[in-house]
DRENNUKOL-418731 format. One record per residue (C-alpha): x, y, z. Coordinates in steps of 0.25 Angstrom, whole numbers, plus 5000, padded with zeros to 4 digits. Layout:
XYZ ...
***
This chain:
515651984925 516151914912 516551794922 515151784926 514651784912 515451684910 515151614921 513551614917 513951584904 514851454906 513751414916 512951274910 511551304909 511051204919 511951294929 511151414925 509851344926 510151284940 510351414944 509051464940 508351354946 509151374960 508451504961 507051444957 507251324967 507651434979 506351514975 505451384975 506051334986 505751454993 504351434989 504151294993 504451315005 503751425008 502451365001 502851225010 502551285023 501451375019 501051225013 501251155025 500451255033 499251245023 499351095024 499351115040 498151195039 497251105029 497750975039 497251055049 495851085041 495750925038 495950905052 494750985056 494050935045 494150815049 493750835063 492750895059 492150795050 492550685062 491750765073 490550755062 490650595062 490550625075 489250695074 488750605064 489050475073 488650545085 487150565077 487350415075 487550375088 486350465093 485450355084 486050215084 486950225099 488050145095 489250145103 489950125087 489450265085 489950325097 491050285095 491250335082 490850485087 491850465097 492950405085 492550535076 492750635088 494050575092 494450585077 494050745074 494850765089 496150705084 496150795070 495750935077 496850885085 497750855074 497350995069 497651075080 499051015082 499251085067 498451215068 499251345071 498251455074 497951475086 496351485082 496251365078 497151275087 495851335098 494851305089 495551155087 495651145103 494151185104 493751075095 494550965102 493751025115 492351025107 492750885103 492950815117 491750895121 491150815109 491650685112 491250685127 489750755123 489450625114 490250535125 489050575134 488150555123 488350405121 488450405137 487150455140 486650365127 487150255136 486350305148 485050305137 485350185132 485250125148 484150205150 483450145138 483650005144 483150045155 481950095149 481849965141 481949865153 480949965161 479949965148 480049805148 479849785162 478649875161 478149835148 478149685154 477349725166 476349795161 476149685153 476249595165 475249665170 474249665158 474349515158 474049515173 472849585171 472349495159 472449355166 471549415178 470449475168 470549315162 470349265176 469049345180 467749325176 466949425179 466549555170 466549665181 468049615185 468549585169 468049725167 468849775179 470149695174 469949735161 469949885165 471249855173 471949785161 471649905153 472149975163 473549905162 473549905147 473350055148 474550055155 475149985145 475050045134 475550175142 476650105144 476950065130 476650225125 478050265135 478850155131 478450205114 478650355120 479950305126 480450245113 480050365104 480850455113 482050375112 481850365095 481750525094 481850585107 480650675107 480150755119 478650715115 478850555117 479750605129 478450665135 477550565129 478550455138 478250525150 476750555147 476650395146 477550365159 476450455167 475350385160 475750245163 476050285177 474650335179 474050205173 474850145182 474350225192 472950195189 473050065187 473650025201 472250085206 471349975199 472349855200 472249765211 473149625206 474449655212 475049555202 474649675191 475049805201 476649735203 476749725187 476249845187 477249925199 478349845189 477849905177 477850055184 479150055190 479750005176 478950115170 479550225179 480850165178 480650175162 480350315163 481550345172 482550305161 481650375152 481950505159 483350465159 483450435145 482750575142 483650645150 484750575143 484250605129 484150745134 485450765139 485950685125 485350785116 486150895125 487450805123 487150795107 486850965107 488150985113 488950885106 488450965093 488551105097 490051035101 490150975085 489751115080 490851185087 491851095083 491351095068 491351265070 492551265075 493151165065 492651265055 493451375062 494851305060 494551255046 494151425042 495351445047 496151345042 495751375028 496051525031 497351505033 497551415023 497051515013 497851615018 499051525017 498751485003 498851634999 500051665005 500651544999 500051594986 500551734986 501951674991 502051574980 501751674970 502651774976 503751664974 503251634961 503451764956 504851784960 505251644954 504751664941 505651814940 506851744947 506651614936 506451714924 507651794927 508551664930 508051604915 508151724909 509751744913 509851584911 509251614896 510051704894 511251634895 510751514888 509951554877 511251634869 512251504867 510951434863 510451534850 511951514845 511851374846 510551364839 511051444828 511951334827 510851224827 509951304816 511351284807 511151134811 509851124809 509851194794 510951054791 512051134792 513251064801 514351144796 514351234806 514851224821 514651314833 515851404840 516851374847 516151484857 515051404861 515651264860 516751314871 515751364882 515351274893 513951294896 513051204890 512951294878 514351254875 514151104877 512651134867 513751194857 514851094856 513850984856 513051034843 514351064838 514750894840 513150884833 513650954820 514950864817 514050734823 513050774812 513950784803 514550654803 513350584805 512750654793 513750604784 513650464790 512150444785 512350504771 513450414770 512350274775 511150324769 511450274755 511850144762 510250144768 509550174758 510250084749 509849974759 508550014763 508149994748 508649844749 507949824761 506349874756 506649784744 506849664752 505749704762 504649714752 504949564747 504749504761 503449594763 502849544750 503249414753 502449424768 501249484763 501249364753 501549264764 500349354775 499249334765 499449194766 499349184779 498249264780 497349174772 497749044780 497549134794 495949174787 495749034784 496148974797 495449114805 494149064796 494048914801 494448954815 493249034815 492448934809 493048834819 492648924830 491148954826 491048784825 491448784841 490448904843 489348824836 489848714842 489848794857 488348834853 487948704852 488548664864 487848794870 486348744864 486748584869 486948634884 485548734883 484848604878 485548524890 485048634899 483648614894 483748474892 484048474908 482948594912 481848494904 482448364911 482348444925 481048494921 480548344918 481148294929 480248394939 479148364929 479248214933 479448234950 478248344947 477448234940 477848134952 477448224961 476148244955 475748094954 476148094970 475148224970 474248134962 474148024969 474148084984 472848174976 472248034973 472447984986 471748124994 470648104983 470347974989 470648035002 469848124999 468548054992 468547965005 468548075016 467348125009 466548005010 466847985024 466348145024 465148105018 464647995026 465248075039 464048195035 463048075032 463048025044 463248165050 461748205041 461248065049 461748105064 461148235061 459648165057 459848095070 460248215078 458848285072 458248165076 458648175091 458448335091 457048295086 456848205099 457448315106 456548405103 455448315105 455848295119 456148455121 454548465116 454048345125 454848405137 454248555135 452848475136 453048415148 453748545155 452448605150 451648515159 452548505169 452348655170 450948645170 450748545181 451848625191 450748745187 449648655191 450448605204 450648745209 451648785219 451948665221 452448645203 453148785205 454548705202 454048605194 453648705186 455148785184 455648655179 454548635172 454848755164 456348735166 456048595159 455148675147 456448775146 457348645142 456448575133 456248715125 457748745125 457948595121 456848625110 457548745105 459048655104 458248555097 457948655088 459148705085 459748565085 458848535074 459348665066 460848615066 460348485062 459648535052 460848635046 461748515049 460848425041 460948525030 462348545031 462548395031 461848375018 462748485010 463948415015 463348285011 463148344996 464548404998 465348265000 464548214987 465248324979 466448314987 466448154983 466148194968 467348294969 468248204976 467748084964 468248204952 469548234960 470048084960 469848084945 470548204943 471748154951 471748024944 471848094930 472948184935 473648044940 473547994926 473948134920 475148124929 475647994925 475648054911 476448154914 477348064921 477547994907 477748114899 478748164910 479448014910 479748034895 480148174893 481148134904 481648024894 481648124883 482648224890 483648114894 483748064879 483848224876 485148254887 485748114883 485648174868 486148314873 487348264878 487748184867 487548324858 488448394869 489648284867 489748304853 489748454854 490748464864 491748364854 491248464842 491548584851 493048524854 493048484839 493148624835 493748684847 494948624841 494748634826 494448784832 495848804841 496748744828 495848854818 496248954826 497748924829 497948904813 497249044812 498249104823 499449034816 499149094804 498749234808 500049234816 500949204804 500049314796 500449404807 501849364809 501949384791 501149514791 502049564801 503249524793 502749584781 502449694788 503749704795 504349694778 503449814775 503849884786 505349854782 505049904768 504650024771 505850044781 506750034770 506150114760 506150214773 507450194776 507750224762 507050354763 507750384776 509350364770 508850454758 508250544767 509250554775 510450564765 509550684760 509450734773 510950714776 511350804762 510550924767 511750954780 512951044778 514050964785 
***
């Protein structure tokens, strides 16, 4: 037993130590690796939950591109949905390869089922919206070929109502051409019905489209009752067939749209399984992640427990056998620390090997180094302060003789700061001017621009001018030919009342002699009967030619009357046109004042630019002038402040070297006071 004391005794501490850590690394690697596979299958779990997740959120794309598809028909988008689909089956894959309960490796097995049903529905979507979109050319060529026949046969109908000539058969025509518009515009209410159907897919216009393919084919029923051109009844057999052709690809599309909206119902009652499911597999997923969480919990506090008893009894056998030796040898360091070094450990502690026993010996060799190196320093500090006197002395000479020197400096550096900035405000000033010179260059060149368009303007205007003089003249001749036209007008027209006059004369003269003519067939009898109908027929055309003679003689007169205003209204026109050609010649002559003006304001801004850049040459030489005068203030100024610096500095450095030695001198009296307070 006293061998094994010993044992624990001699043993160095960091032995001890390392044995109680060899206990605490066994218990905590007991519990790592516990918490690493109980860790590994949480991770395995929460792998398994992103995987769903993101299957989940991939068969949404796909729900998402799938609406998108249903609205634009891109084969981009399809192919998409097909893309998301393939994705969400790789990850339940990917989940299912990890998942250990036999619940959900089913659940993940019946997803990947539910999404190959998925795929193939919406594979049979986009096959049948191929079949519509076929079906809708059809329906487009059909429309066309109808649309152009019924056209064809309105324009038919048109150029035979334009041929005939009487109102009973242009009536009958015309009822026909109704008719065929009726048909028309029957025809054009399917085609809209058809279109709105295929925009929102409502039973109504699905109906309303049958209603109008009945009702054209009854118009055209009725219309092959009344027609007889057989040019119009082959346009209109055309238009029928592509009609009934148009409504077969209609009932095809329908029936396709039908079975489309059956394909998208299932293909989501299919996403809602998945999703359901999905939500299965993630429930329990995070049930058994939570379970596994406490388990790991009440494990790791179990284990925390136990190490925390096992690591207080390991330090408190450890302290024990450490905290003894230590309380003796800090009775020892209190001695040392009250200055008294006359005293050294045991012999007792300094012979054990443990690290207490090498603490010992070398506090022992710390009591005789202190010794020695106490009576070293009282021996040199009287040396120090001795010399640390000498040396504030001599420092304080230098640093008086620096400041001196600094202020000197100081003065020169102000002076030369002084004109530096003075120098530096002249090229400012100098610059400002330069600044103002180039505005007035700017304006100078805005005025000379403005001059010169004032000059083309004024160029332009006495071209105006003199193209206005020449239309006045134009002008003033135009109306004189005007008003000698209407005066020989107002005289053709006298001589036109003259010749109705005669004409009226002769219609009077021929009305008298149809009146005896009439007379004498009355008095010839029988035998007069025909001499008398062209008698009357001859008194008919003398009072029609009276009755023109009289209406000839009321235009005369209004053209008489109209002649003389225009006559009146030439003589103003000529007076106007004498005021405008004086107005034109005064505008001339204002222009060719202004041309003057313009011409010497013109020599006034070149004299102004040729003085402007004269000012500009003599201040860029004034601007270099003090450039320089400015760069050589400045240097002097650095100069100076630099050697200001560079003696501050050294009289700073001289203050600092004061005062160390007048600290210094402290210090070696200090310390040869401190030095007399140890017991050696």
């Amino acid at each position: 037993m006293k061998n094994k004391n010993n044992f624990f005794v001699n043993l160095k501490i960091r032995n001890k130590l390392y044995l109680g850590f060899s206990f605490m690394i066994i218990i905590i690697v007991i519990l790592s690796a516990i918490n690493v596979v109980n860790y590994k299958a949480m991770n395995n779990q929460i792998k398994i939950y992103d995987l769903v997740s993101e299957m989940e959120a991939n068969v949404l794309a796909a729900r998402i591109e799938q609406v998108r598809y249903q609205q634009d028909g891109l084969a981009e988008t399809s192919a998409k949905v097909q893309s998301s689909l393939d994705i969400a089956k790789t990850s339940i894959e990917q989940a299912s390869s990890l998942m250990k309960s036999e619940t959900n490796i089913i659940n993940s097995k019946k997803i990947i089922q539910d999404l190959d049903t998925y795929k193939t529905s919406f594979s049979t979507y986009v096959q049948m919206e191929g079949e519509k979109d076929s079906q809708s050319v059809i329906m487009q060529d059909e429309s066309m070929v109808a649309y152009d026949r019924l056209n064809e046969t309105l324009r038919l109908e048109e150029e035979f109502i334009l041929t005939l000539t009487v109102s009973e058969e242009i009536k009958a025509s015309y009822e026909k051409y109704v008719l065929l518009r009726k048909i028309n515009m029957a025809f054009m209410s399917m085609n809209s019905y058809m279109k709105d159907y295929q925009i929102d897919k409502n039973a109504e216009n699905h109906k309303a489209f049958d209603d109008s393919v009945i009702q054209v084919k009854d118009e055209i029923a009725n219309a092959r009752k009344i027609l007889k051109a057989q040019d119009v009844l082959d346009e209109l057999d055309i238009a029928e067939a592509s009609i009934i052709s148009y409504d077969e690809a209609f009932d095809k599309y329908f029936d396709l749209s039908t079975q489309q909206s059956d394909v998208a119902a299932s293909v989501r009652a299919v996403a809602t399984n998945i999703s359901d499911t999905a939500s299965v597999i993630r429930l329990g997923v995070l049930d058994y992640v939570d379970n596994l969480e406490n388990r790991i919990n009440f494990l790791n506090l179990i284990l925390t427990i136990g190490a925390i008893a096992l690591s207080v009894l390991i330090g408190l056998i450890i302290t024990s056998l450490i905290t003894k030796p230590i309380k003796k040898t800090v009775a020892i360091m209190d001695n040392i620390a009250a200055y008294d070094l006359s005293t050294d450990l045991d012999a007792h502690f300094i012979s054990r090997k443990d690290e207490m026993g090498h603490l010992a010996r070398s506090i022992n060799q710390v009591s005789h180094n202190l010794r020695d190196i106490l009576r070293n320093i009282s021996n040199t500090s009287d040396q120090l302060a001795s010399s640390a006197e000498e040396l504030a002395a001599t420092s304080l000479m230098s640093a008086n003789s620096g400041n001196e020197v600094a202020k000197t400096i100081e003065e020169i550096a102000e002076g030369a700061t002084n004109q530096a900035k003075n120098t530096s405000n002249g090229v400012d000033s100098a610059n400002d001017l330069g600044r103002l010179l180039e505005r007035d260059a700017d304006r100078i060149n805005s005025l000379s621009i403005a001059a010169g368009q004032v000059s083309q303007l004024k160029d332009e205007g006495m071209k105006i001018v003199d193209h206005l003089v020449i239309e006045t003249d134009r002008n003033g001749q135009a109306s004189n030919s005007v008003y000698d036209i209407v005066q020989e007008t107002n005289k053709s027209t006298e001589k036109i009342e003259v010749a109705s006059q005669m004409i009226k004369s002769i219609a009077d003269q021929t009305n008298l002699l149809a009146l005896n003519a009439a007379i004498e067939a009355a008095r010839a009898g029988e035998a007069g009967r025909g001499f008398s109908v062209v008698a009357d027929e001859i008194r008919k055309l003398a009072e029609q030619s009276t009755a023109f003679t009289e209406e000839i003689q009321n235009t005369i007169n209004d053209l008489i009357k109209k002649s003389l205003q225009a006559v009146n209204t030439m003589k103003d026109s000529q007076q106007i046109t004498l005021s405008q050609s004086k107005s034109v010649e005064l505008t001339s002559d204002k222009f060719m004042g202004i041309s003057s003006a313009v011409d010497h304001i013109l020599n006034q801004i070149t004299e102004i630019t040729e003085s402007r850049r004269v000012m500009t040459t003599k201040k860029e030489d004034l601007i270099d002038l003090m450039g320089s005068l400015s760069a050589i203030s400045e240097e002097n100024a650095a100069g100076t402040e630099q050697a200001a610096a560079a003696i501050e500095e050294q009289s700073a450095s001289m203050d600092e070297i004061y005062e160390a030695s007048n600290e210094l001198a402290k210090i070696a009296e200090e310390l040869k006071m401190a030095v007399s307070r140890f017991k050696l």
